[in-house]
MIDOSE-1310 file (N, C-alpha, C; in nm, 2 decimals, decimal comma, always signed):
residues 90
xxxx	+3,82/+6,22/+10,60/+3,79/+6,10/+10,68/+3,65/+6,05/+10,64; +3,62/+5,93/+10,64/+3,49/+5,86/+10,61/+3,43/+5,90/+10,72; +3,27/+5,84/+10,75/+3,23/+5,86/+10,83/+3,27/+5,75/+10,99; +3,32/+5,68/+10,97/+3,36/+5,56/+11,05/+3,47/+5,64/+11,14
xxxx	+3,56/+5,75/+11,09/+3,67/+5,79/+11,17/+3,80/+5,69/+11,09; +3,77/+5,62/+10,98/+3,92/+5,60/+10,89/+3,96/+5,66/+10,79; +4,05/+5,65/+10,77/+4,10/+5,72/+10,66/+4,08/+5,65/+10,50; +4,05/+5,72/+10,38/+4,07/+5,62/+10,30/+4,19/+5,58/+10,25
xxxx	+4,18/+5,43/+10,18/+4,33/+5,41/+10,12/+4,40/+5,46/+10,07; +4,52/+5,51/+10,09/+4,65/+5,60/+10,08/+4,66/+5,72/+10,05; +4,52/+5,77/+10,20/+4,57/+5,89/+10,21/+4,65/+5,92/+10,33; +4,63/+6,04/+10,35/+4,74/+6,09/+10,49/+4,70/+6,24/+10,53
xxxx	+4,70/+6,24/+10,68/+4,62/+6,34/+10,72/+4,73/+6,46/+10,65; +4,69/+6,57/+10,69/+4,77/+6,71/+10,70/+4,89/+6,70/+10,69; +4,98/+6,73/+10,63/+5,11/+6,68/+10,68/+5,14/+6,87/+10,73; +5,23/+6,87/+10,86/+5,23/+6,99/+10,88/+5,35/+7,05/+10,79
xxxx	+5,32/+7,12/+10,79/+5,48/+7,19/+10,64/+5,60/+7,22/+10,79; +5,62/+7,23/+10,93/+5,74/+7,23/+10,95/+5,79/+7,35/+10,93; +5,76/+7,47/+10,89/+5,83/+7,59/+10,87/+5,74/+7,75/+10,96; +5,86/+7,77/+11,06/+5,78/+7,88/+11,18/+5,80/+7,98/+11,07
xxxx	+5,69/+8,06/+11,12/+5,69/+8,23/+11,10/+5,77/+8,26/+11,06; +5,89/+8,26/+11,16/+5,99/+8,33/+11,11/+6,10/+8,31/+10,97; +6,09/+8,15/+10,97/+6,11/+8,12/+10,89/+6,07/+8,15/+10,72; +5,94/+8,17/+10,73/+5,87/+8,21/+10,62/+5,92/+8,37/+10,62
xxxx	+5,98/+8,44/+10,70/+5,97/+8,58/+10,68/+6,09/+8,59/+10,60; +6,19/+8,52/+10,64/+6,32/+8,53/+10,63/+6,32/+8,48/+10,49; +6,29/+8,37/+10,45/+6,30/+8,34/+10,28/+6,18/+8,45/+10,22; +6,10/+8,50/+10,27/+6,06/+8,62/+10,20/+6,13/+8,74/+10,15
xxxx	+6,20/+8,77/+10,30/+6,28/+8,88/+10,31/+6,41/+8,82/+10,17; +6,45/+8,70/+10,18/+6,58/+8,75/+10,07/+6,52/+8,73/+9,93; +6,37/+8,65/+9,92/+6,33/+8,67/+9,78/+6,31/+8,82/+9,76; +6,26/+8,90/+9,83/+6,27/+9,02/+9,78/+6,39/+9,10/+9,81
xxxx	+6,48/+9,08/+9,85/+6,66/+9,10/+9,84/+6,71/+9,10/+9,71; +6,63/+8,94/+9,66/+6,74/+8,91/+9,58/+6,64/+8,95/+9,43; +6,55/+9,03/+9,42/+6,46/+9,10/+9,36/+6,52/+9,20/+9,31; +6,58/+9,31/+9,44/+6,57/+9,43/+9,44/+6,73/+9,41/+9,35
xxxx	+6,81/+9,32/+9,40/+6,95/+9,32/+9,41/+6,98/+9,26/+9,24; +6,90/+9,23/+9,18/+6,92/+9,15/+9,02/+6,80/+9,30/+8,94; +6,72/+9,34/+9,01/+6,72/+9,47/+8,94/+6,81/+9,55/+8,94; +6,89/+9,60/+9,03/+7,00/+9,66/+8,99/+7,12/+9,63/+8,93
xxxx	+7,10/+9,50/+8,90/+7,23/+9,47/+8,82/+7,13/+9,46/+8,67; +7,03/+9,42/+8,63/+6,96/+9,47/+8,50/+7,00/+9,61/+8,49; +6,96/+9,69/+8,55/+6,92/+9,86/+8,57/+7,08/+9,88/+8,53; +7,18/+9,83/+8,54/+7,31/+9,89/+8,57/+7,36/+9,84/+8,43
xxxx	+7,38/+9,68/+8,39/+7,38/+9,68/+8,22/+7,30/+9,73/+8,11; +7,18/+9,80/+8,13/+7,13/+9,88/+8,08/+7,17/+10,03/+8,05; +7,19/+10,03/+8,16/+7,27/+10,19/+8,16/+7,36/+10,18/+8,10; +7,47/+10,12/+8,12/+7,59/+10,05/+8,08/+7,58/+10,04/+7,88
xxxx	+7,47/+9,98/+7,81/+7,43/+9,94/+7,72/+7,36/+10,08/+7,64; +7,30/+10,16/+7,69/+7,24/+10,28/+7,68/+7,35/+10,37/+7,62; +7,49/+10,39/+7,76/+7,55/+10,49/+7,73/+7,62/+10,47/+7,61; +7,72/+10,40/+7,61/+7,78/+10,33/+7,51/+7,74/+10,38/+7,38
xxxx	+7,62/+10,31/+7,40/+7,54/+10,32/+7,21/+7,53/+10,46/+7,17; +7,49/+10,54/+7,28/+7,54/+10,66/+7,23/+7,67/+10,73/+7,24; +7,74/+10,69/+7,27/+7,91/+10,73/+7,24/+7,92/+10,66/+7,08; +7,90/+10,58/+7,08/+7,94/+10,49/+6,92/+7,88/+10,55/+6,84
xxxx	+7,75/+10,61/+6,86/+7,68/+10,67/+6,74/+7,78/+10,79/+6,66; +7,89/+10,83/+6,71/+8,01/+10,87/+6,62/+8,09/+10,82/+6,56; +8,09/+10,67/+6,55/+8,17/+10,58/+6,52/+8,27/+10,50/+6,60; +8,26/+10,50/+6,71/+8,34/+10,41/+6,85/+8,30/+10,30/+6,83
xxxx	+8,33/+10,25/+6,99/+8,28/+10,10/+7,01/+8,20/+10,12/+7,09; +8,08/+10,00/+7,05/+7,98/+9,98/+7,13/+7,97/+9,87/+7,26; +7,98/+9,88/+7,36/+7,95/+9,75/+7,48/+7,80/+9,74/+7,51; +7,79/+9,63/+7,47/+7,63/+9,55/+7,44/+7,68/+9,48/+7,60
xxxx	+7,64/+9,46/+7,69/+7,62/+9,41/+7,84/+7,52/+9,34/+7,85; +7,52/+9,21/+7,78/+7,41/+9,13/+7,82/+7,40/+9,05/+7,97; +7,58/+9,01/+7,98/+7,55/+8,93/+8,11/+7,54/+8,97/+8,27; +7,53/+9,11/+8,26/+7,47/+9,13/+8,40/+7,34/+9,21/+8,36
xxxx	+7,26/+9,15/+8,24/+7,12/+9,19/+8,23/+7,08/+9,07/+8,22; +7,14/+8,92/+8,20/+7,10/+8,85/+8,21/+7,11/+8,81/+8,35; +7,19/+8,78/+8,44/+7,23/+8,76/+8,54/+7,07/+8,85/+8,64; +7,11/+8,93/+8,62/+6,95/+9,05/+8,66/+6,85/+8,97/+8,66
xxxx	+6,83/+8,96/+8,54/+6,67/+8,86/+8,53/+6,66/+8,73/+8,59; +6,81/+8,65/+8,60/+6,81/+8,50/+8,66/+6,76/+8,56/+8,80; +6,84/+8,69/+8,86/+6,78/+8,69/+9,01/+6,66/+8,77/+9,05; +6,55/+8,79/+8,97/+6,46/+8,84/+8,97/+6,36/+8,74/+8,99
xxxx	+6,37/+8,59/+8,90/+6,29/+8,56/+8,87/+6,30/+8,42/+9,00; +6,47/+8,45/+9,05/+6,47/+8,33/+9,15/+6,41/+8,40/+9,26; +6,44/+8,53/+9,26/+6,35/+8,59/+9,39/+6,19/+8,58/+9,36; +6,11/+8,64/+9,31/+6,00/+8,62/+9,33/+5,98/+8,47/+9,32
xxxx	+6,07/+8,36/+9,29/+6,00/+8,22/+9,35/+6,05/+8,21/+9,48; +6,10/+8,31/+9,50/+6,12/+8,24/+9,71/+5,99/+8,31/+9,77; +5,96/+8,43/+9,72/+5,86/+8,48/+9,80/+5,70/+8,42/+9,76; +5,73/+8,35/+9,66/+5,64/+8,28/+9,61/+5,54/+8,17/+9,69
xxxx	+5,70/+8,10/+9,70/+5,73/+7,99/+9,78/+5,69/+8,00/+9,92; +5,74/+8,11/+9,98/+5,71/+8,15/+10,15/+5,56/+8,20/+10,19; +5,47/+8,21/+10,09/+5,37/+8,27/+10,08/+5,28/+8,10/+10,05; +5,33/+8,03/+9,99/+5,26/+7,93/+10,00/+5,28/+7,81/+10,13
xx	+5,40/+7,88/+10,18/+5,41/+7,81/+10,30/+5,33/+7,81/+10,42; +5,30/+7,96/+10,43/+5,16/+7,99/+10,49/+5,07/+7,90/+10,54
C-alpha cells in the first residue's frame, strides 16, 4: 500500500489461497503415497529386470521391464509435486 492507504495500479491485496490444514495434509499425505507406491513399482521392475538377466546369462530370454519402471518414476515425480505443492500452500 502507498502511504495514502491505496493501493497501487493493478495490484491486489493477499489473495487468501482458500485451502484448510487439513486440506494441505491430505494432498501431502497422497504425494507421499504416491511416492512410496511408484517406488515400489520401480523397485519391483527392477527386480523383475535383475532376475531375468541372470537367468539369460545361460542363454534364455531376457525381460527388460521398463514400463513399470517407467510408470515408477511418472509416480514419484507426481508425488513429490503434490507435496511440493501442499508445502507451498502453507
Amino acid at each position: 500500500m502507498t502511504d495514502n492507504g491505496t493501493r497501487p495500479c493493478r495490484s491486489s491485496p493477499a489473495a487468501p489461497h482458500g485451502v484448510s490444514p487439513e486440506q494441505r495434509t491430505v494432498l501431502e499425505a497422497r504425494g507421499r503415497r504416491s511416492v512410496e507406491f511408484g517406488a515400489a513399482w520401480f523397485i519391483g521392475g527392477l527386480l523383475v529386470a535383475v532376475v531375468t538377466f541372470g537367468q539369460a546369462q545361460g542363454g534364455g530370454v531376457q525381460f527388460v521391464v521398463w514400463v513399470p519402471m517407467f510408470y515408477g518414476v511418472h509416480r514419484i515425480v507426481s508425488g513429490f509435486h503434490l507435496v511440493k505443492k501442499s508445502r507451498e500452500l502453507s
